[in-house]
Kinemage of the C-alpha trace (Angstrom):
@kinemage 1
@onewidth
@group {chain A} dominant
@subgroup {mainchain}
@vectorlist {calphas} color= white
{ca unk a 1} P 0.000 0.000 0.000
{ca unk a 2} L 1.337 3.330 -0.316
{ca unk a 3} L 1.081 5.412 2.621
{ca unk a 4} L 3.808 7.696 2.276
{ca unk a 5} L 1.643 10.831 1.699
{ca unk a 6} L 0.132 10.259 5.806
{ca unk a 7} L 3.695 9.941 6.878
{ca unk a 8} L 4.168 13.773 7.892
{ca unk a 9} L 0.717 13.299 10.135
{ca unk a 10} L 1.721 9.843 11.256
{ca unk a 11} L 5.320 10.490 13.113
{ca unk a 12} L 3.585 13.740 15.322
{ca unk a 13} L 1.794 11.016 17.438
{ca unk a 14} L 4.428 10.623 20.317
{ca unk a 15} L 2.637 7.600 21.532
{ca unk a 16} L 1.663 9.246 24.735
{ca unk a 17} L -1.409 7.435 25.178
{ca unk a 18} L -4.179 10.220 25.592
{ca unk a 19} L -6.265 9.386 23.469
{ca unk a 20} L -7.217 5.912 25.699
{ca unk a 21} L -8.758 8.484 27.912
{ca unk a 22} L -11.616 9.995 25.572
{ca unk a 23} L -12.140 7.215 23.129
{ca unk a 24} L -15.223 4.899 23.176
{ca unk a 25} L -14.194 1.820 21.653
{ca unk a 26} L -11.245 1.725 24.368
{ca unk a 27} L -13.119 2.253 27.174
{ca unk a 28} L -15.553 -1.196 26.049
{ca unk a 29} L -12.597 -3.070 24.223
{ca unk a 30} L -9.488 -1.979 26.267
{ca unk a 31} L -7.915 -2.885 23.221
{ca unk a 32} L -4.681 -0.663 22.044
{ca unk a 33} L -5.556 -1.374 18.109
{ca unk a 34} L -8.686 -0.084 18.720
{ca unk a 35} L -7.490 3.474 19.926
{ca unk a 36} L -6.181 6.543 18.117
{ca unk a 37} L -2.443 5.341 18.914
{ca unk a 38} L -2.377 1.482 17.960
{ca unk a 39} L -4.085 2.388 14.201
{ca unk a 40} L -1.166 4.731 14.026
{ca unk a 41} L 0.901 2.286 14.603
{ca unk a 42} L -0.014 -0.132 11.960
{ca unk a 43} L -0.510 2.654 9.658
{ca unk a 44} L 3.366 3.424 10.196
{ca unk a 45} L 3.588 -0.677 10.429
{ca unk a 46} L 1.852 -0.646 6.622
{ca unk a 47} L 4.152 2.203 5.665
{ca unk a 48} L 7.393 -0.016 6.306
{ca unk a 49} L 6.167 -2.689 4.563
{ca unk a 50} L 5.832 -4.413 7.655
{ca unk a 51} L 1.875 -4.723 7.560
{ca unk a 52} L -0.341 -6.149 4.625
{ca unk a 53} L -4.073 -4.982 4.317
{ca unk a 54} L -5.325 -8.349 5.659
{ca unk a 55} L -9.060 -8.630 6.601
{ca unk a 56} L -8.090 -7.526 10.121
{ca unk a 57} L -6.443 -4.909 8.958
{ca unk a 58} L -9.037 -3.511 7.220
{ca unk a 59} L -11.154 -4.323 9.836
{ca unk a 60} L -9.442 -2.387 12.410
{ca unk a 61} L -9.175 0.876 10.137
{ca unk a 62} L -13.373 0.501 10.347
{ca unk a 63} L -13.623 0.051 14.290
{ca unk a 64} L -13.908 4.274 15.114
{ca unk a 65} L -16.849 6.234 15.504
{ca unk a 66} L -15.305 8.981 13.926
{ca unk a 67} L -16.362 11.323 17.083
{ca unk a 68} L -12.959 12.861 17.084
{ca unk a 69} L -12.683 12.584 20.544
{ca unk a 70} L -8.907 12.049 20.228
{ca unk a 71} L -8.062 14.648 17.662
{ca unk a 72} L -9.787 17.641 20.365
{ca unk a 73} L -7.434 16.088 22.789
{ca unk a 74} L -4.300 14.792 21.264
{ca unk a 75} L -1.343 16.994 22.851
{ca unk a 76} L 0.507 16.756 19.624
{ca unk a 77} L -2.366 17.865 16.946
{ca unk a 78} L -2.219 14.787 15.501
{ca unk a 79} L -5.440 14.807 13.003
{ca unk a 80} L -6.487 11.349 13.778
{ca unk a 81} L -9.915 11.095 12.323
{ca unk a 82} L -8.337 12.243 9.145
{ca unk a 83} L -6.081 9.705 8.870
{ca unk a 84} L -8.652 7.012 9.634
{ca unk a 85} L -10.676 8.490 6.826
{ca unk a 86} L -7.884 8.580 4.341
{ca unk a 87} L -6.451 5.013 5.476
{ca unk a 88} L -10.184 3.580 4.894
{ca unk a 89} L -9.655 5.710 1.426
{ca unk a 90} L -6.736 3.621 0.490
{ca unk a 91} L -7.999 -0.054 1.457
{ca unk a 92} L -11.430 0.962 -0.800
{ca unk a 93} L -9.428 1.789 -3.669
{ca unk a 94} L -6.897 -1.287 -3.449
{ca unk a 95} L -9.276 -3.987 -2.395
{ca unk a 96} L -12.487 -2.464 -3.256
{ca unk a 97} L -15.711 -2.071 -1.498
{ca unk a 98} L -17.549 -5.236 -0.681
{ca unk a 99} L -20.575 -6.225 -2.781
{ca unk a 100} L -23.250 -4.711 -0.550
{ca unk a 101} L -21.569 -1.576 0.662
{ca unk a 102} L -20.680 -1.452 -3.354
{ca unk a 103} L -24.306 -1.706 -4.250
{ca unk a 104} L -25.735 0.202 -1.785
{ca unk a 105} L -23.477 3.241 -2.157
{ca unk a 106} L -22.860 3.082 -5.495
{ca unk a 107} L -26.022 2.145 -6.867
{ca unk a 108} L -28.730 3.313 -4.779
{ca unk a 109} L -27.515 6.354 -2.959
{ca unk a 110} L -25.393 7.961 -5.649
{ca unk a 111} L -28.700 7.656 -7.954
{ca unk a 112} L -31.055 10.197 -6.213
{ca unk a 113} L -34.312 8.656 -8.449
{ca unk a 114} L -33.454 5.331 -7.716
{ca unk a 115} L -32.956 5.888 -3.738
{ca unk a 116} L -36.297 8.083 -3.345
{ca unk a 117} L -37.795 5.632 -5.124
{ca unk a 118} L -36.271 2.750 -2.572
{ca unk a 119} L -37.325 4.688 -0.050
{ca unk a 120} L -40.975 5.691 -1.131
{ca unk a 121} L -41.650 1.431 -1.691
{ca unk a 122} L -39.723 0.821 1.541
{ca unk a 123} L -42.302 3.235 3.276
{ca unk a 124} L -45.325 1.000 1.455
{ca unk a 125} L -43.903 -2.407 2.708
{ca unk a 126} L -42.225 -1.887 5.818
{ca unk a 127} L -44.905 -3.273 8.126
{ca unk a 128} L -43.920 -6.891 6.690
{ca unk a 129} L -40.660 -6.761 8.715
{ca unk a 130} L -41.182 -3.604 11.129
{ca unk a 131} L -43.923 -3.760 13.850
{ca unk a 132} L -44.496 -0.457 15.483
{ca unk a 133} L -44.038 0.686 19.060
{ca unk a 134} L -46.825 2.828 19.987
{ca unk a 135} L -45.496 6.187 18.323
{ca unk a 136} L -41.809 5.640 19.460
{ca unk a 137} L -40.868 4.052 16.880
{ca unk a 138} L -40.172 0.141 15.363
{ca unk a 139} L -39.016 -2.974 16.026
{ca unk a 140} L -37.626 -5.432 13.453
{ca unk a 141} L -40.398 -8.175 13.478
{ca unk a 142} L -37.750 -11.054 12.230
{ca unk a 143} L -33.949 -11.389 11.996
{ca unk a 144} L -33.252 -9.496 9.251
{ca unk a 145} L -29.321 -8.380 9.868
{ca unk a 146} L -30.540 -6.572 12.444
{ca unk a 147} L -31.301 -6.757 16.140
{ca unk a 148} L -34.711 -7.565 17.160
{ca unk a 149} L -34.164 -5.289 20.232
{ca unk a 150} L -33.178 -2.180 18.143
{ca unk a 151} L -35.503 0.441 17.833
{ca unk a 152} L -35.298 2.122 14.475
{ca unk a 153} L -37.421 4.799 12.682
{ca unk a 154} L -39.909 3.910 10.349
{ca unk a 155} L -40.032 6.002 6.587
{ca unk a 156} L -42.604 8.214 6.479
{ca unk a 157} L -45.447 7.820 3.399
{ca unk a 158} L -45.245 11.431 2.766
{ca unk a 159} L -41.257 12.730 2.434
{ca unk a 160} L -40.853 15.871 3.894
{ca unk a 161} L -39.936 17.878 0.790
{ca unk a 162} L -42.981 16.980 -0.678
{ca unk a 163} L -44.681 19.047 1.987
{ca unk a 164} L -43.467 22.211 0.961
{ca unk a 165} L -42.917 24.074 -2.279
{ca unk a 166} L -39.466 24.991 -2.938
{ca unk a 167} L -39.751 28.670 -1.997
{ca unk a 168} L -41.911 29.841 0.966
{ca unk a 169} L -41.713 33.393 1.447
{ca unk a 170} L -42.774 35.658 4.593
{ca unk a 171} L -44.165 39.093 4.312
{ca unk a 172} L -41.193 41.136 5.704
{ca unk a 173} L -38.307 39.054 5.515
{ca unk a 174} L -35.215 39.539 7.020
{ca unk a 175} L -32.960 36.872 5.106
{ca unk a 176} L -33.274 34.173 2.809
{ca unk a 177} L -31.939 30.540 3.633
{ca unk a 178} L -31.532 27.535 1.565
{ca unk a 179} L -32.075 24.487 3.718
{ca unk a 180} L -30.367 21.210 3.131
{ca unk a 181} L -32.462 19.204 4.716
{ca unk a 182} L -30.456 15.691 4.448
{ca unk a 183} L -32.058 12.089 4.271
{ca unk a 184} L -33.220 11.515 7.497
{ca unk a 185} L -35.193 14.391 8.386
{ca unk a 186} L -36.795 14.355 4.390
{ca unk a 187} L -37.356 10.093 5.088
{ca unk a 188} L -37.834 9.688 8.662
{ca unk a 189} L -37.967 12.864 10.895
{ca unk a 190} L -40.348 15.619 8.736
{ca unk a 191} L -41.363 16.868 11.999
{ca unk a 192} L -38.233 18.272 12.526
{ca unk a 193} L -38.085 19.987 9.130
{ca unk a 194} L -41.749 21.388 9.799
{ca unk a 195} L -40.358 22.629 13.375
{ca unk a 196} L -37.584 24.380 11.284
{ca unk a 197} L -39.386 25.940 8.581
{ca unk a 198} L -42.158 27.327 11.742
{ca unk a 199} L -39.417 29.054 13.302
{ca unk a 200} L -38.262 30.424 10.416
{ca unk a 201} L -41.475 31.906 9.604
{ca unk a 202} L -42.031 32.921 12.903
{ca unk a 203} L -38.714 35.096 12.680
{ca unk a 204} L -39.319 36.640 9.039
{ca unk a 205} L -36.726 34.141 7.306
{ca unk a 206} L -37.458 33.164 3.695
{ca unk a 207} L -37.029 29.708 3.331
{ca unk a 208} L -35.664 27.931 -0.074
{ca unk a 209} L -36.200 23.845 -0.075
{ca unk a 210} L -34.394 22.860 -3.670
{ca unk a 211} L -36.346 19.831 -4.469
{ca unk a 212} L -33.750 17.759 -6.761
{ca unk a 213} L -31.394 17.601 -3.460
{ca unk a 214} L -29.638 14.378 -2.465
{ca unk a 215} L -27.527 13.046 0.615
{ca unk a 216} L -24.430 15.161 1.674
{ca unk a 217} L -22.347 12.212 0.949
{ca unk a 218} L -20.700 11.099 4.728
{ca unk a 219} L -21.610 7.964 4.870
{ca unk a 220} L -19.665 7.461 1.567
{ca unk a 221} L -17.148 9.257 2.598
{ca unk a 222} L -17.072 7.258 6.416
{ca unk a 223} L -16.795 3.999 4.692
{ca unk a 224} L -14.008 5.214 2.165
{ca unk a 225} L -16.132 5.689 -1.138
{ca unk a 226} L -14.383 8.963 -1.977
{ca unk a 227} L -15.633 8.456 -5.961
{ca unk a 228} L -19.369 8.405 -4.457
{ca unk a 229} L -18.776 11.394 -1.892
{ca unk a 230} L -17.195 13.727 -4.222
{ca unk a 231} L -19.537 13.296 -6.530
{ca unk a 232} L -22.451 13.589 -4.129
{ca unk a 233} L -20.519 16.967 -2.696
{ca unk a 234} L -20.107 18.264 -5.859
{ca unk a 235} L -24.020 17.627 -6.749
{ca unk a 236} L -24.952 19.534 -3.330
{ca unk a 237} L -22.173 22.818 -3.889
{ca unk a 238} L -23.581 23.020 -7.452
{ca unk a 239} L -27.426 22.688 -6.808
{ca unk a 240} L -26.967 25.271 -3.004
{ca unk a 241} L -24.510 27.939 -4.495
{ca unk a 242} L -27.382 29.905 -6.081
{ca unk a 243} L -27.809 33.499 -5.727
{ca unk a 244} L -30.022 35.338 -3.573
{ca unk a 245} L -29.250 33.606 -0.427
{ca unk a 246} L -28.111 34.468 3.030
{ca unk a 247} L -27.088 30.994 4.322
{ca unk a 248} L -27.484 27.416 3.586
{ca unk a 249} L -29.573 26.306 6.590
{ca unk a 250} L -28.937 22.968 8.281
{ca unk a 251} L -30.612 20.482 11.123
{ca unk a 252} L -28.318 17.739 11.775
{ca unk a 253} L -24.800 18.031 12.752
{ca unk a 254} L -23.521 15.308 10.645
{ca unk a 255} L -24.766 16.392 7.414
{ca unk a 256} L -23.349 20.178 8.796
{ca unk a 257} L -20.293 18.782 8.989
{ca unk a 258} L -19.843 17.270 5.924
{ca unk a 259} L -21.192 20.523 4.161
{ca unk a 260} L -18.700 23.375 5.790
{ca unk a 261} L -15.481 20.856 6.796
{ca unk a 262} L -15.745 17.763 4.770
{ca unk a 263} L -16.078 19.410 1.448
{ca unk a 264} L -13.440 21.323 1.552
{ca unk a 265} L -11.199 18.379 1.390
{ca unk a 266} L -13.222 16.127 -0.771
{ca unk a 267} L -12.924 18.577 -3.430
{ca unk a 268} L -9.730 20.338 -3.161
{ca unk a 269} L -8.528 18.440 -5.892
{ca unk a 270} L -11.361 19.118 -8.319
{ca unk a 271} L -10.856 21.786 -10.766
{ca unk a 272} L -12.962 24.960 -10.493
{ca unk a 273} L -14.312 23.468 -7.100
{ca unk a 274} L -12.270 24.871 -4.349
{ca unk a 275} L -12.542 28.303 -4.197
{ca unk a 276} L -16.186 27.575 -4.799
{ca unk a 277} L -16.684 25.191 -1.828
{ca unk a 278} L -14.970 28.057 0.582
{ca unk a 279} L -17.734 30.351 -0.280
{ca unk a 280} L -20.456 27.311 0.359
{ca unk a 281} L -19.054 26.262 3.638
{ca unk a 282} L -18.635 29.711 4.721
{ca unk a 283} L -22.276 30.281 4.087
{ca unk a 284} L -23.553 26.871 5.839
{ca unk a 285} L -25.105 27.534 9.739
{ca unk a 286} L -26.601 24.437 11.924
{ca unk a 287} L -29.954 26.077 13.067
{ca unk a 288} L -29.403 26.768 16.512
{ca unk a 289} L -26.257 29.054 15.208
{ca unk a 290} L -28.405 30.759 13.120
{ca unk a 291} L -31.391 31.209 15.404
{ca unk a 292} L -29.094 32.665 18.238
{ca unk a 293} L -26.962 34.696 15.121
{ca unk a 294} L -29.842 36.388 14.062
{ca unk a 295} L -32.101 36.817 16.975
{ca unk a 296} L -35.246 35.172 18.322
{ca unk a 297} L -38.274 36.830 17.154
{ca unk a 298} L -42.209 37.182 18.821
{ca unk a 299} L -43.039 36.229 21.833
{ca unk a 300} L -42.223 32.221 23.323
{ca unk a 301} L -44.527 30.695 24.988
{ca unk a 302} L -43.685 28.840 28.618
{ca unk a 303} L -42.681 25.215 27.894
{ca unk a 304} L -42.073 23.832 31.038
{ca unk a 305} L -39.853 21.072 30.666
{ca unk a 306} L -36.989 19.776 32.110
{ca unk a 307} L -34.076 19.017 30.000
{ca unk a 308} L -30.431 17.588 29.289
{ca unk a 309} L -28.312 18.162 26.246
{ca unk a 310} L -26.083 15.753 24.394
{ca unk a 311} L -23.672 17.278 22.353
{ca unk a 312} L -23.091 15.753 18.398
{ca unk a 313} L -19.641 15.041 17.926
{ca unk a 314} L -20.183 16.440 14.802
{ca unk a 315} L -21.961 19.197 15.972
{ca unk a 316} L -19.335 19.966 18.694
{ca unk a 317} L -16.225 18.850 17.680
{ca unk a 318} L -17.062 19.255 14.112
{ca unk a 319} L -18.215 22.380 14.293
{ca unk a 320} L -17.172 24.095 17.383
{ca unk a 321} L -21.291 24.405 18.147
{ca unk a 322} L -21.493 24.385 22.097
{ca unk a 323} L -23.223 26.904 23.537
{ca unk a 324} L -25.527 28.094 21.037
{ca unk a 325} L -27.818 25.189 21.401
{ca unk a 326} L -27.646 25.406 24.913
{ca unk a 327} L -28.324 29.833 24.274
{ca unk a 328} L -31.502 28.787 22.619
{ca unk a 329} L -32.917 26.595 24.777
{ca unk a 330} L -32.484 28.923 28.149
{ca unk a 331} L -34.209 31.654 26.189
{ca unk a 332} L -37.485 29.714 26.320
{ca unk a 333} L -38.926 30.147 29.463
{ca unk a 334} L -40.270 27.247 31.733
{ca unk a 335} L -36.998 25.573 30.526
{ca unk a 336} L -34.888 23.933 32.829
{ca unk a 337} L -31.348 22.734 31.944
{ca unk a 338} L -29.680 20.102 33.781
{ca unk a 339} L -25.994 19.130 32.252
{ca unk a 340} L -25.145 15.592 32.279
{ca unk a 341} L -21.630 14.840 33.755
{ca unk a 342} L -20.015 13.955 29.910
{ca unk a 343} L -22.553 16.162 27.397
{ca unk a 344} L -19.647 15.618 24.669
{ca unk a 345} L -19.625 11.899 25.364
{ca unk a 346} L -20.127 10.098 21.766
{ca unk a 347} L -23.749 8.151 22.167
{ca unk a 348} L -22.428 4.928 19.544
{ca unk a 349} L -24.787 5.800 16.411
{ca unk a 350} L -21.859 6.858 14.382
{ca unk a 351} L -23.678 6.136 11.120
{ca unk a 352} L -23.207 2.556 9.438
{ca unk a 353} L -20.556 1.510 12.343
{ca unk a 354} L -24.199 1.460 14.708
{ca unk a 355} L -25.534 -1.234 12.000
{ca unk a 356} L -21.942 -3.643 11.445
{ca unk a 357} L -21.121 -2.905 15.479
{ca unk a 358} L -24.274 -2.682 16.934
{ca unk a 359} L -23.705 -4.742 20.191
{ca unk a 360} L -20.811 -2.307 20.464
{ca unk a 361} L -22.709 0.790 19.682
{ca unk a 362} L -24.939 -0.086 22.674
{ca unk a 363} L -22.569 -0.813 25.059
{ca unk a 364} L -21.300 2.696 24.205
{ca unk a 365} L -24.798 3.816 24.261
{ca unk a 366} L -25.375 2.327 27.447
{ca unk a 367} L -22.963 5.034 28.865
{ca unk a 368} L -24.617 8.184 27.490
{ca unk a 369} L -28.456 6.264 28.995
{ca unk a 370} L -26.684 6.270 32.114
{ca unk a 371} L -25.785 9.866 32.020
{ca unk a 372} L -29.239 11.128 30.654
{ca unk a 373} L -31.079 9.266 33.840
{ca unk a 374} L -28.864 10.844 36.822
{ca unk a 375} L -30.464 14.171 36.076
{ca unk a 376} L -33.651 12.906 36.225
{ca unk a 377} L -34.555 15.307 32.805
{ca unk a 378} L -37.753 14.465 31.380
{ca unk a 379} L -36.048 15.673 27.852
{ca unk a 380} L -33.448 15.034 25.985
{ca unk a 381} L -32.497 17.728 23.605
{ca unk a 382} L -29.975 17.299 20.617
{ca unk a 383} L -29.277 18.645 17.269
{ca unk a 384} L -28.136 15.569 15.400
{ca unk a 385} L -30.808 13.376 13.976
{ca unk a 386} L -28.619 10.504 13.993
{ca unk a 387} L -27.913 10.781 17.600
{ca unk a 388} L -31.857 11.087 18.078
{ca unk a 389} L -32.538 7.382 16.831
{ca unk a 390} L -29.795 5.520 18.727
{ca unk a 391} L -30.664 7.685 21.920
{ca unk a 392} L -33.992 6.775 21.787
{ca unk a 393} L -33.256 3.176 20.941
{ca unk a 394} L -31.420 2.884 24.342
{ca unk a 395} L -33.711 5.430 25.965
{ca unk a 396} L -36.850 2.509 25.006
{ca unk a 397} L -34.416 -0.733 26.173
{ca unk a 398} L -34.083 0.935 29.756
{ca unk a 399} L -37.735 1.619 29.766
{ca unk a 400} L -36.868 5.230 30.493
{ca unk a 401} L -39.487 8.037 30.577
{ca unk a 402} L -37.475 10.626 28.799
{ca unk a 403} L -38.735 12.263 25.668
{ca unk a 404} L -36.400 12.911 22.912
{ca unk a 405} L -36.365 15.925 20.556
{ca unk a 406} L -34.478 17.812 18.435
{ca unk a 407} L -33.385 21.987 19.138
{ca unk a 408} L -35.959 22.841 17.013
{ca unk a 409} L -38.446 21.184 18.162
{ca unk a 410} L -37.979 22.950 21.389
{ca unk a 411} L -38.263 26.493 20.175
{ca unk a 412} L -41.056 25.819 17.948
{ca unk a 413} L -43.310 24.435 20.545
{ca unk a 414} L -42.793 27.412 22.189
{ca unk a 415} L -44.752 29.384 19.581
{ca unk a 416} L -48.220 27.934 20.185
């Protein structure tokens, strides 16, 4: 394999063992090839020659959440999740992706037509292998490469961008925003993406919905399909850099991510691309930055709840979105806030690694379900929709009485 272009990142690890401290796989594994500092070490191992991309190689390079946990806290700046990313790059385009992962993100989700239509049949005939759980959600009704505990979200019949026309405009607005509104909000969550476009209204914001857009492309990218995420990123810069508006809106922190950081190294190499991916990142705002940026209009009604806040990794470390979230929700009143002792603590979703790991996911899961009932918070509040469904998966196998919603759902319950 050729690894020589990581070896400048590589040799500023100084082995000092940090990261063991923050990560989530080492805390349930207690395994050093499962931490920031033993993948280093067979990347350097694979850059000697000493290593071969073996099966348990490769599967090594997969076991991380991505929650970049040990890049925020690696004394030496070494930009771990990076080089996870680009080392899951290299084994894709040696070895290939296997059949499903192939088909799946190559087939179906690069082909926007061809995944809404998946998704639009999958909504019709889901009740043949998904039995619902009162409103909270569904449970697999037979083994089906998934586990029969897990509570997932069922696809809506009606997508949320066929709600809405693509333009809704206020009578004295004060900006116009594009919003990306990603594949599981349009697919499973449209109640968030109604909660956003009510705020939005509520505070004189024009709101564009461009109908032909497709997944921001991290999951692709996450597995190591960098041909099917650059093409997905380009598809999304192209279709959102459009004149006439203010900021490109989003509601999950994992599709933010990908849109302002991801991007701009997925397509550095693509001609006529980076300068315009700067000015597209620089435009993208998660909602709750954009809410508190621009000021919360009319009057909120009392919601009187008490809640906790779990912080994306995306959202967080991604982003550097902390106390915005936490801004917006203490300007409701009736609100109280109770902190858990690790907010920042990665909850296990982490995309696809939640459906090849899930007994591991939950274990890590476990952790954050632990946190969320010592403050005895009635709510959970987050702004990553990912997040949402494995909280609330772990949330219904503790038979917990916590509700859990997204930032925007917050705010716009407070304008009854």
């Amino acid at each position: 394999m050729e690894w020589k272009n990581l070896e400048k990142e590589l040799i500023k690890c100084i082995k000092c063992g940090a990261c063991q401290t923050v990560c989530p796989i080492f805390k349930e594994l207690q395994s050093e090839s499962s931490v920031a500092r033993g993948k280093i070490s067979l990347m350097k191992a694979a850059l000697k020659g000493n290593v071969d991309p073996t099966p348990e190689f490769v599967e090594k390079m997969a076991l991380c959440t991505g929650c970049k946990a040990c890049t925020a806290n690696c004394p030496s700046g070494t930009k771990v999740d990076r080089l996870v990313l680009q080392a899951r790059q290299k084994l894709v385009a040696e070895k290939g992706l296997p059949f499903v992962k192939r088909l799946i993100l190559r087939k179906v989700l690069k082909n926007r037509k061809i995944f809404d239509f998946g998704m639009n049949m999958a909504s019709v005939f889901q009740g043949l292998v998904l039995k619902d759980v009162k409103g909270k959600g569904a449970l697999p009704r037979l083994p089906m490469g998934l586990n029969e505990k897990r509570l997932l979200a069922p696809i809506v019949s009606r997508p949320f961008r066929t709600r809405y026309p693509e333009r809704i405009e206020v009578e004295k607005p004060r900006a116009t925003v594009a919003f990306f509104t990603g594949c599981t909000i349009n697919y499973m969550y449209p109640e968030i993406g109604e909660a956003v476009i009510k705020v939005l209204k509520k505070n004189n914001i024009n709101v564009v919905i461009p109908a032909s857009q497709h997944c921001c492309g991290l999951v692709a990218y996450g597995n190591g399909d960098a041909t099917t995420a650059v093409e997905l990123a380009r598809a999304t810069v192209d279709l959102f850099s459009m004149d006439g508006v203010d900021a490109i809106l989003t509601a999950c922190g994992s599709c933010g991510s990908a849109l302002r950081m991801e991007y701009k190294e997925l397509l550095e190499n693509e001609t006529g691309y980076p300068e315009k991916v700067e000015k597209f990142s620089a435009k993208t705002v998660d909602f709750a930055e954009y809410m508190i940026k621009m000021g919360i209009m009319g009057e909120l009604n009392p919601v009187n709840r008490t809640v906790t806040y779990h912080e994306s990794c995306h959202l967080t470390r991604g982003q550097g979105i902390k106390a915005q979230p936490r801004q917006l929700m203490q300007s409701i009143p009736g609100i109280v806030l109770k902190e858990m002792k690790e907010p920042g603590r990665c909850c296990g979703m982490a995309g696809s690694f939640s459906l090849t790991n899930y007994d591991l996911s939950r274990k890590i899961n476990q952790r954050k379900i632990d946190d969320i009932a010592s403050t005895s918070a009635d709510t959970l509040v987050t702004g990553c929709v990912g997040c949402m469904m494995h909280i609330r998966d772990g949330i219904h196998q503790n038979g917990l009485d916590v509700e859990v919603v997204h930032t925007a759902q917050l705010l716009a319950e407070a304008y009854k």
